[in-house]
C-alpha positions as CSV (number, residue, x, y, z in Angstrom):
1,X,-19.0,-50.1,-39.8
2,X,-19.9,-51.3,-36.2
3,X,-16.5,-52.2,-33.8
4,X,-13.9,-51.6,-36.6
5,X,-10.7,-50.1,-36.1
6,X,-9.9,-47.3,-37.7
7,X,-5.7,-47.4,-37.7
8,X,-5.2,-43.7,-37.6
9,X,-7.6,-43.4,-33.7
10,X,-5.9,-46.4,-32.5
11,X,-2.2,-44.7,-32.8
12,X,-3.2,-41.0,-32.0
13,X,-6.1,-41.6,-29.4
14,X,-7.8,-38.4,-28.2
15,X,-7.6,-37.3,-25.0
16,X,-11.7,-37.1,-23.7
17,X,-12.5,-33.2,-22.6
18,X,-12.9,-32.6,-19.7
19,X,-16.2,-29.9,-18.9
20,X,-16.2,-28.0,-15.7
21,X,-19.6,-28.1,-14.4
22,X,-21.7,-25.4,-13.9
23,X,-22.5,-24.7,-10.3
24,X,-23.6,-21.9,-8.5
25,X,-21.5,-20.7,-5.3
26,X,-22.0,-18.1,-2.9
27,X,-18.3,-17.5,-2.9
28,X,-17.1,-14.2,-3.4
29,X,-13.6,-13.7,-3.8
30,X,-11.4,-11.1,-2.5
31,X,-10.8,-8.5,-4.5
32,X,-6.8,-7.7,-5.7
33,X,-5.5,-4.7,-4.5
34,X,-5.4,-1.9,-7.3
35,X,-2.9,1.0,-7.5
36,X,-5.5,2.7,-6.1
37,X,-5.3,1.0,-2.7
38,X,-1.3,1.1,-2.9
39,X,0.6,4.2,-1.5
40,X,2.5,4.3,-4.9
41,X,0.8,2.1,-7.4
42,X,3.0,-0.6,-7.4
43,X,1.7,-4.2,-6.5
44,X,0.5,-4.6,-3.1
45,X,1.2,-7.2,-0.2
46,X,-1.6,-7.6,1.8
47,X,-2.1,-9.1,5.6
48,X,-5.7,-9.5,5.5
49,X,-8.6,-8.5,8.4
50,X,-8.5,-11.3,11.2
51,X,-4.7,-11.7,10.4
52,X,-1.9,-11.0,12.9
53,X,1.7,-10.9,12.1
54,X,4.8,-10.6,14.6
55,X,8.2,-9.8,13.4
56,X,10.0,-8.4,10.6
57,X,8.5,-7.8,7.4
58,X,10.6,-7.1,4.2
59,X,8.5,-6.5,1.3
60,X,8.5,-5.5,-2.3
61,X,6.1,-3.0,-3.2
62,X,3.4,-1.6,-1.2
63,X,2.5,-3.8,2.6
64,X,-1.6,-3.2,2.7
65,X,-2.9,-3.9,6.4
66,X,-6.0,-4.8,7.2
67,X,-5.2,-7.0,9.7
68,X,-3.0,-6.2,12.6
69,X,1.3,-6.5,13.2
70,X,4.1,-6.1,15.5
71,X,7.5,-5.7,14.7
72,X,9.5,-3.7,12.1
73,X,8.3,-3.2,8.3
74,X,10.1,-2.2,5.8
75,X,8.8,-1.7,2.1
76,X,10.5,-0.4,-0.9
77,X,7.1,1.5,-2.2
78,X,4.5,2.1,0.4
79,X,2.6,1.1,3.7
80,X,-0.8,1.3,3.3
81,X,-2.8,1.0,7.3
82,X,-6.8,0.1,6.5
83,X,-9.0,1.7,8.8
84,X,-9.4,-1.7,10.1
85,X,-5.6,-2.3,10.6
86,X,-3.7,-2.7,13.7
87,X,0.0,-1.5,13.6
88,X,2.8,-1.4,16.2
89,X,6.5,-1.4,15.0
90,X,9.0,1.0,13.2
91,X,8.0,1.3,9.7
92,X,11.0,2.4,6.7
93,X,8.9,2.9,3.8
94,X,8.9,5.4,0.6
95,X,5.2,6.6,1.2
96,X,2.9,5.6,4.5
97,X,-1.2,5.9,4.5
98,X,-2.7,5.1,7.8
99,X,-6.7,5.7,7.8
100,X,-6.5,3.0,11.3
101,X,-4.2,2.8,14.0
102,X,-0.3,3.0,13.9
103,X,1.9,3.1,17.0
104,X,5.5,3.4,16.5
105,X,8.0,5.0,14.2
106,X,7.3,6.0,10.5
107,X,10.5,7.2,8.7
108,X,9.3,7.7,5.2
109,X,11.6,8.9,2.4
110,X,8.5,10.8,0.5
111,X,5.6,11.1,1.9
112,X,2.8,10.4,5.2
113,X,-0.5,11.0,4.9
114,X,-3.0,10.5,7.7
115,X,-6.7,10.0,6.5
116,X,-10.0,10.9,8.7
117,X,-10.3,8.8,11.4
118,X,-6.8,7.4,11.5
119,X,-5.2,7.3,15.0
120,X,-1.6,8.0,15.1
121,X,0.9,7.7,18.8
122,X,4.0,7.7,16.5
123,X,7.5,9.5,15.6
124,X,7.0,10.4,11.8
125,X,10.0,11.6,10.0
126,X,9.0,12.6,6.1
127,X,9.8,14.8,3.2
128,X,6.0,15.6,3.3
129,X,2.9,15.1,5.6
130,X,-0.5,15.1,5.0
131,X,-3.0,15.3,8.2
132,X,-7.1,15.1,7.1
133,X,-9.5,16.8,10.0
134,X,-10.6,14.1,12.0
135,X,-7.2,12.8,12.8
136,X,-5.8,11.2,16.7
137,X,-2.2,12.3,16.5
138,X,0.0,12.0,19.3
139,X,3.8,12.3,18.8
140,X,6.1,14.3,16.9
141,X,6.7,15.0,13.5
142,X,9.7,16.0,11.5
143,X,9.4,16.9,7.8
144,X,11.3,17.9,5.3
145,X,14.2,15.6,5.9
């Protein structure tokens, strides 16, 4: 009864479970881009506010920033600018939503939208354009190409 061994225990031992305690945080965690917050629904890269990037920037999908870059971009769905995003560089992108500030070159092989309170100083070529009232644009435009 007390301290035998019971053969079949002693050559299969199990493995103690572990519990994760239950603690209360104040953490919230970020929330994942949607399709939504995507130019074209597809998963989304995204360069965070407080984040600065320099250089070039090849991604897959749709490049979200909320942060601020410099350089070239170039995305096989979609740049997405957050109205607290900071852009300067040539963009080559399917669709482009800037609702922040782009300066630079968008050559988009659908379509550019610029949302209220986005502020544009850029050369935009795009099959389509979208401009909301309350737009800065400065540039030129070419659509339809």
């Amino acid at each position: 009864m007390f301290n035998k061994r019971n053969p079949d225990t002693d050559q299969n031992p199990q493995q103690p479970v572990s519990e994760t305690p239950s603690t209360s945080s104040s953490y919230t965690p970020v929330s994942t881009p949607t399709a939504s917050t995507s130019a074209g629904g597809s998963a989304a890269t995204v360069l965070a506010e407080g984040c600065t990037f320099e250089g070039t920037a090849n991604v897959d999908g749709t490049f979200r920033i909320e942060g601020k870059v410099n350089g070239e971009i170039q995305a096989s769905d979609g740049l997405v600018v957050a109205k607290s995003g900071e852009v300067e560089a040539q963009a080559k992108v399917r669709r482009a939503i800037v609702n922040g500030r782009f300066q630079g070159k968008i050559h988009a092989t659908d379509k550019v939208e610029l949302q209220s309170g986005g502020r544009v100083d850029a050369e935009i070529r795009a099959k389509n354009m979208v401009m909301e009232d309350g737009v800065r644009f400065e540039g030129h435009c070419q659509i339809g190409s």
